[in-house]
VOMIKOL-208487 format. One record per residue (C-alpha): residue number from 1; x, y, z. Coordinates in pm, whole numbers, plus 50000, padded with zeros to 5 digits. Example, Ala and Ser with C-alpha at 12.3 -4.5 7.8 and 13.67 -1.06 7.14 Angstrom:
BEGIN
{num: 1; px: 51230; py: 49550; pz: 50780}
{num: 2; px: 51367; py: 49894; pz: 50714}
END
This chain:
BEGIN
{num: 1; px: 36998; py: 40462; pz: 42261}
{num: 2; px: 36992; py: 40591; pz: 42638}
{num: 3; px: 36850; py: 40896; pz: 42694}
{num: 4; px: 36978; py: 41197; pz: 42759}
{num: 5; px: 36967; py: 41374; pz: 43093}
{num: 6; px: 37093; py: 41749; pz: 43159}
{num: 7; px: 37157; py: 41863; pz: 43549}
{num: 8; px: 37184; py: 42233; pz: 43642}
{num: 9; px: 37480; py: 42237; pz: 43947}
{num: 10; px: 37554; py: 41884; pz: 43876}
{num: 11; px: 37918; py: 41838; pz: 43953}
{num: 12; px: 37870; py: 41951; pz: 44289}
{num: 13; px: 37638; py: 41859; pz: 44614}
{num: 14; px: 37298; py: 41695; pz: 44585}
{num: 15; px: 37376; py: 41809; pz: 44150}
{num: 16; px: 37687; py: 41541; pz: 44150}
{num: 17; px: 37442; py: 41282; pz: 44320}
{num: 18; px: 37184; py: 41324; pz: 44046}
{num: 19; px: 37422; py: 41310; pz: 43787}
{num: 20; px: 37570; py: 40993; pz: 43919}
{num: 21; px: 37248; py: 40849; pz: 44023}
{num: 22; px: 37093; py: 40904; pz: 43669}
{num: 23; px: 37390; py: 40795; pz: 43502}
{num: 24; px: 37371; py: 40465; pz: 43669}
{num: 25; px: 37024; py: 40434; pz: 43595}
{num: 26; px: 37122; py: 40400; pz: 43258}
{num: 27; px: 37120; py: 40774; pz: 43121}
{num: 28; px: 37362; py: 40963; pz: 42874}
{num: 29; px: 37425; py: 41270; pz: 43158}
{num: 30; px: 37559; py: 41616; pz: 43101}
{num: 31; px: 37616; py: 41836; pz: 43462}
{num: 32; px: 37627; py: 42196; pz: 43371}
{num: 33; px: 37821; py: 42439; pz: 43604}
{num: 34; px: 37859; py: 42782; pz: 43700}
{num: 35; px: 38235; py: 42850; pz: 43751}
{num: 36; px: 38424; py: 42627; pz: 43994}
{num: 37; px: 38648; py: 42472; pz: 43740}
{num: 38; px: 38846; py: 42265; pz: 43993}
{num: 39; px: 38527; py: 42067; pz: 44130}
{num: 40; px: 38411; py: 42010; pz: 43793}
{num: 41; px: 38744; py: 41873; pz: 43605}
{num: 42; px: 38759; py: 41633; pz: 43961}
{num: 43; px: 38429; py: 41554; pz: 43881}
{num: 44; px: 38434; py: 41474; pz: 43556}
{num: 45; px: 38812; py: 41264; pz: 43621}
{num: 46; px: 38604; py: 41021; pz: 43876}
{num: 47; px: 38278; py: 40981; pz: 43674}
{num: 48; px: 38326; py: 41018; pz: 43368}
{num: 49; px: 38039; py: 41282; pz: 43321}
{num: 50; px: 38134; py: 41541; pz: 43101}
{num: 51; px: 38056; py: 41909; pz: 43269}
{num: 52; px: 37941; py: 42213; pz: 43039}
{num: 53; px: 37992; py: 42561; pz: 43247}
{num: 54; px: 37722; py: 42857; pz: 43144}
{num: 55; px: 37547; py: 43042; pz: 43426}
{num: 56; px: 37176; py: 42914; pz: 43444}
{num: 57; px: 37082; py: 43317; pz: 43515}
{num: 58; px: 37178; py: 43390; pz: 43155}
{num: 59; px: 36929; py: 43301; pz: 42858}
{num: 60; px: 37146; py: 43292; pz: 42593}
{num: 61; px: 37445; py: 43106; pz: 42760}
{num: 62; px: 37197; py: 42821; pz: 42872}
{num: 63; px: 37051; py: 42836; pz: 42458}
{num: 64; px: 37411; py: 42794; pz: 42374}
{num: 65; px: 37493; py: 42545; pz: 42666}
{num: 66; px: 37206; py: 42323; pz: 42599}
{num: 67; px: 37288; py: 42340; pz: 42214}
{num: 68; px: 37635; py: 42253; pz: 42267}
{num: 69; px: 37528; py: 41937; pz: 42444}
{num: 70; px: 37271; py: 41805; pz: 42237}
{num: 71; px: 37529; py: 41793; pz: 41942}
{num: 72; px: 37747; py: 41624; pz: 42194}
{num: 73; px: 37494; py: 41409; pz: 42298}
{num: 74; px: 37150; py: 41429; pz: 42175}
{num: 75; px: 36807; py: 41579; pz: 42245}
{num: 76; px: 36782; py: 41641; pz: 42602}
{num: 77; px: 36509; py: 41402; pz: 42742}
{num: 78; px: 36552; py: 41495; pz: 43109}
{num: 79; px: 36631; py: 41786; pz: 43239}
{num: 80; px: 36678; py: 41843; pz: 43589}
{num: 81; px: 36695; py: 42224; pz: 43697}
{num: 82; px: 36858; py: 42146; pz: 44051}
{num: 83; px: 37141; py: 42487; pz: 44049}
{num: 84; px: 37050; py: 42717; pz: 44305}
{num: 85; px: 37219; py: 42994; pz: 44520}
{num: 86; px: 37196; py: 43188; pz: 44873}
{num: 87; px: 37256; py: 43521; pz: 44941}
{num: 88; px: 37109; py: 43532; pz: 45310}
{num: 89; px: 37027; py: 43873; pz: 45491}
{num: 90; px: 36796; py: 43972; pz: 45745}
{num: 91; px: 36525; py: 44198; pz: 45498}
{num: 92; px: 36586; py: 44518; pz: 45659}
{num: 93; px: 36971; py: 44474; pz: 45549}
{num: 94; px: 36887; py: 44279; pz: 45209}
{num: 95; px: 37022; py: 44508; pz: 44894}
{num: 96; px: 36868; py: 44460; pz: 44603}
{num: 97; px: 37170; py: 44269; pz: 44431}
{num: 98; px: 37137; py: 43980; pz: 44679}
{num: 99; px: 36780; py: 44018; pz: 44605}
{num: 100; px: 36810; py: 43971; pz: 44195}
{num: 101; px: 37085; py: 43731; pz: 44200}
{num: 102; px: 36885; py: 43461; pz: 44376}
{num: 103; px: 36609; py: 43548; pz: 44169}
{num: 104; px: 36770; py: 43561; pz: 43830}
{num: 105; px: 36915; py: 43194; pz: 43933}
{num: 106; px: 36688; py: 43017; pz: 44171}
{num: 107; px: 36392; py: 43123; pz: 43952}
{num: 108; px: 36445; py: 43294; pz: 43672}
{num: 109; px: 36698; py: 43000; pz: 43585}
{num: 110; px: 36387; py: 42771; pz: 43517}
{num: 111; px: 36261; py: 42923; pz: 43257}
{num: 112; px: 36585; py: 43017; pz: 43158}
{num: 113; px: 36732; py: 42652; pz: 43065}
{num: 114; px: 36355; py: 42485; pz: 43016}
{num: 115; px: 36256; py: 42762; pz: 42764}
{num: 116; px: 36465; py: 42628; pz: 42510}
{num: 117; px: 36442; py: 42221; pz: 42540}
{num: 118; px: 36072; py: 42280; pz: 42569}
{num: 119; px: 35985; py: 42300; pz: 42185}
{num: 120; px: 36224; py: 41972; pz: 42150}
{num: 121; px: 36043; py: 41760; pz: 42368}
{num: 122; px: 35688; py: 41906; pz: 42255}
{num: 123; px: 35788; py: 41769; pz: 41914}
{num: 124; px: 35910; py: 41434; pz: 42054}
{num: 125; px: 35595; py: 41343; pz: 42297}
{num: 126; px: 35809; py: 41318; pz: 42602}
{num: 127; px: 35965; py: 41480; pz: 42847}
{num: 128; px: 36035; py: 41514; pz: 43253}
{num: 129; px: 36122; py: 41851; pz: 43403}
{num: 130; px: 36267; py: 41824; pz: 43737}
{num: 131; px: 36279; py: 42111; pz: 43942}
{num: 132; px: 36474; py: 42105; pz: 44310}
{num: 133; px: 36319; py: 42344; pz: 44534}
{num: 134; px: 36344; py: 42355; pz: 44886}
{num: 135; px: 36144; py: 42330; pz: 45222}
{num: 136; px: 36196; py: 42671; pz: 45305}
{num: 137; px: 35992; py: 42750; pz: 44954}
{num: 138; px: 35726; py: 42568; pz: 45155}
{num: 139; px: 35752; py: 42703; pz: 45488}
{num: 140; px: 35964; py: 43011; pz: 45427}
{num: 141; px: 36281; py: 43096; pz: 45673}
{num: 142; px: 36375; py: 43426; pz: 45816}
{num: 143; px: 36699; py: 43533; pz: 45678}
{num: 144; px: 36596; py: 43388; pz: 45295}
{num: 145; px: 36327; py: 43602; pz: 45208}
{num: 146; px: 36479; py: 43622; pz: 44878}
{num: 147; px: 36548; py: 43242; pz: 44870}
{num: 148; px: 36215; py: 43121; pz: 44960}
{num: 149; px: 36045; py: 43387; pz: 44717}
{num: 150; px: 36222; py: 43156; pz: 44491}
{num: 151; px: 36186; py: 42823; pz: 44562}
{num: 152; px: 35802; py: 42887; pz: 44626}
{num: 153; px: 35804; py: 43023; pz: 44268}
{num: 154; px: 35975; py: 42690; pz: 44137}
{num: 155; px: 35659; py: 42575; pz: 44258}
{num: 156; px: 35436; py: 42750; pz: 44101}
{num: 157; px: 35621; py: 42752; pz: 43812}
{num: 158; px: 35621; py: 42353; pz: 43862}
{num: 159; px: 35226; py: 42332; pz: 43844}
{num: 160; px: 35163; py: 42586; pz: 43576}
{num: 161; px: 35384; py: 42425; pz: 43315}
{num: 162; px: 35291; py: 42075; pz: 43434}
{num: 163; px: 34937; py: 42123; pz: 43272}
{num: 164; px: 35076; py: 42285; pz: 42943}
{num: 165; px: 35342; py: 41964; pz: 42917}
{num: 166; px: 35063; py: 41659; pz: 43012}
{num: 167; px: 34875; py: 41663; pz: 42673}
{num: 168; px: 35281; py: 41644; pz: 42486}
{num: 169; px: 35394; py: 41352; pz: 42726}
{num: 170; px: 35633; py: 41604; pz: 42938}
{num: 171; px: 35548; py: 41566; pz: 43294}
{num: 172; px: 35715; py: 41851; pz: 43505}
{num: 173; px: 35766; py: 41826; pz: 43880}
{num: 174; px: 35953; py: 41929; pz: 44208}
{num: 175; px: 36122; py: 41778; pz: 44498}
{num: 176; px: 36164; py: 42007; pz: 44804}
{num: 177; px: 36466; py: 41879; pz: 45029}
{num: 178; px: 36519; py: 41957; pz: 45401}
{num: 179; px: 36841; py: 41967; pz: 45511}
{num: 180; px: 37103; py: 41742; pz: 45326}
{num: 181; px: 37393; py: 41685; pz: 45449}
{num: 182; px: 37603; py: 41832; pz: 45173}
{num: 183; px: 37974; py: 42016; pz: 45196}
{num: 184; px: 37786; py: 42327; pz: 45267}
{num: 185; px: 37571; py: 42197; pz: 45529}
{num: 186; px: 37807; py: 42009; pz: 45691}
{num: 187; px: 38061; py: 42321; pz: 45703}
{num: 188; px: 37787; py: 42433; pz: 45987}
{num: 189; px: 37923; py: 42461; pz: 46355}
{num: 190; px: 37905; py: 42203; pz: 46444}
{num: 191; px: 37738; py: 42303; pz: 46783}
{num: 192; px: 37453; py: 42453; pz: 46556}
{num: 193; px: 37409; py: 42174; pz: 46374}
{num: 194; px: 37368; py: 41919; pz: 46654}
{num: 195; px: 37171; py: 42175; pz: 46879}
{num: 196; px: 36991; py: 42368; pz: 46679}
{num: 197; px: 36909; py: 42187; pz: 46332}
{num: 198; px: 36928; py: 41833; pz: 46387}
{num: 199; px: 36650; py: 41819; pz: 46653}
{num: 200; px: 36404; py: 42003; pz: 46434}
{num: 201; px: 36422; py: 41668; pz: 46230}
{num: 202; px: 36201; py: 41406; pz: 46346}
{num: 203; px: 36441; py: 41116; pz: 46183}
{num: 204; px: 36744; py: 41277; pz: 46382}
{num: 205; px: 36933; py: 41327; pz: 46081}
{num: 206; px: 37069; py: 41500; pz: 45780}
{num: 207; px: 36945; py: 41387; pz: 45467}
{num: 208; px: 37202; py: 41252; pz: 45184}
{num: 209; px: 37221; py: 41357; pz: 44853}
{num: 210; px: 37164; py: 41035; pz: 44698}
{num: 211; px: 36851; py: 41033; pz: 44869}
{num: 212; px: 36728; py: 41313; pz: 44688}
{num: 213; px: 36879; py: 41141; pz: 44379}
{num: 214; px: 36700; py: 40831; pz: 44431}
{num: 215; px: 36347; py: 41084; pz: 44401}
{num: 216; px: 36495; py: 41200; pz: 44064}
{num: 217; px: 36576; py: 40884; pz: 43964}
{num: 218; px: 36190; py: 40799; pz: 43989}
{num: 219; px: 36050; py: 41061; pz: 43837}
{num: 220; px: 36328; py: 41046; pz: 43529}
{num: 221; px: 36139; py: 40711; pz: 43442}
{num: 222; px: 35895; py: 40614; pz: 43166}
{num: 223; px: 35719; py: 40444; pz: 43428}
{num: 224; px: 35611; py: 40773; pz: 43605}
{num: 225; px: 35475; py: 40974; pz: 43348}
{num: 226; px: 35122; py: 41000; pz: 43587}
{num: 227; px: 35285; py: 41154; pz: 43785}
{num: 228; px: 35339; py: 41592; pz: 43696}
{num: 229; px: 35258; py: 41880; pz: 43873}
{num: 230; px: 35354; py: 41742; pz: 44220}
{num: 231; px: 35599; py: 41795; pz: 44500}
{num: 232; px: 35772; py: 41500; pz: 44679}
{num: 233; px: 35877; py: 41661; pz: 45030}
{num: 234; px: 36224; py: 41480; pz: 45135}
{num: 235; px: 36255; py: 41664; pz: 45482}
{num: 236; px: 36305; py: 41376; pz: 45743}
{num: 237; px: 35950; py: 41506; pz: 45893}
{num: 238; px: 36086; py: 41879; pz: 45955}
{num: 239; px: 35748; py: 41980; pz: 45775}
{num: 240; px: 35427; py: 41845; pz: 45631}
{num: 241; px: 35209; py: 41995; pz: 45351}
END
């Protein structure tokens, strides 16, 4: 029976990739989603993927997401905590509602949805917890303060669980992307993004979604359960740890 994978923002961006990318490998894939209804019914029309809507920020609506999918589908085996916001301000001008809201998503929204498939997999001997950060949780980037507070503390939160999971068979582990050259990115001027962003990448490019879902991919297997605690940077050479 194929395994089950889960993917926070997965009708949507580098989320739809993974989805896709995982359901090709051979998965059983569920893409939760936080409220644009449109993308996710055209989503689910083209790939068949059936998409679950909660908001990752709330506890209980992710208990009652995930529950609602595992008597769809079945345990979760792989979950994939990819959904993420931005609510960019220079600090001195940052509120403390864009401050929270990134928090309570970007961060909080780990524990949030891995909280309550954790006891599952425990009991079942295997796992993989993939968590998408980003390179500005690495490097930090003025304007994000609140952002890469977050994505450094998927990080952390990455390594710390990692050791608790290794003994149960649940490896946990993060992928930082650069920039990708998703709807988002892409809506950039287009002037910006060829003068300003494009030459701080060494490979002269964007990245693609699917490349980041080709990372997931690999550390979804049963072949890489050596491999926890540990970051694979997918930046195009913008910055090395």
């Amino acid at each position: 029976m194929p395994k089950v994978a889960l993917v926070t923002g997965g009708s949507r961006g580098i989320g739809a990739a993974i989805s896709i990318a995982l359901k090709n490998a051979g998965y059983t894939v569920a893409a939760n989603y936080a409220g644009n209804d449109e993308a996710a019914a055209k989503f689910t029309a083209e790939t068949g993927i059936k998409a679950y809507k909660w908001s990752v920020a709330d506890y209980d609506a992710c208990a009652k997401g995930i529950a609602e999918v595992e008597a769809d589908l079945g345990p979760v085996a792989v979950l994939v905590n990819n959904a993420g916001i931005t609510r960019d301000a220079m600090f001195h001008k940052m509120t403390p509602q864009q401050w929270k809201e990134v928090i309570d998503t970007n961060l909080s929204g780990l524990f949030n949805m891995t909280h309550p498939i954790w006891g599952g997999m425990r009991d079942r001997k295997f796992g993989r917890v993939i968590n998408i950060s980003s390179i500005n949780g690495q490097k930090g980037q003025a304007g994000q303060v609140n952002y890469s507070a977050s994505k450094a503390g998927d990080l952390g939160f990455t390594k710390a669980l990692a050791q608790e999971g290794a003994r149960a068979g649940i490896t946990v582990n993060a992928i930082c992307p650069g920039y990708i050259g998703t709807e988002m990115v892409r809506a950039i001027d287009e002037k910006v993004l060829n003068e300003r962003i494009i030459p701080q990448i060494p490979v002269g490019r964007l990245g693609e979604p699917e490349e980041i879902a080709r990372c997931v991919v690999f550390l979804a297997a049963d072949d890489a359960g050596f491999i926890t605690g540990a970051t694979i940077t997918a930046n195009g050479g913008q910055y090395f740890v």
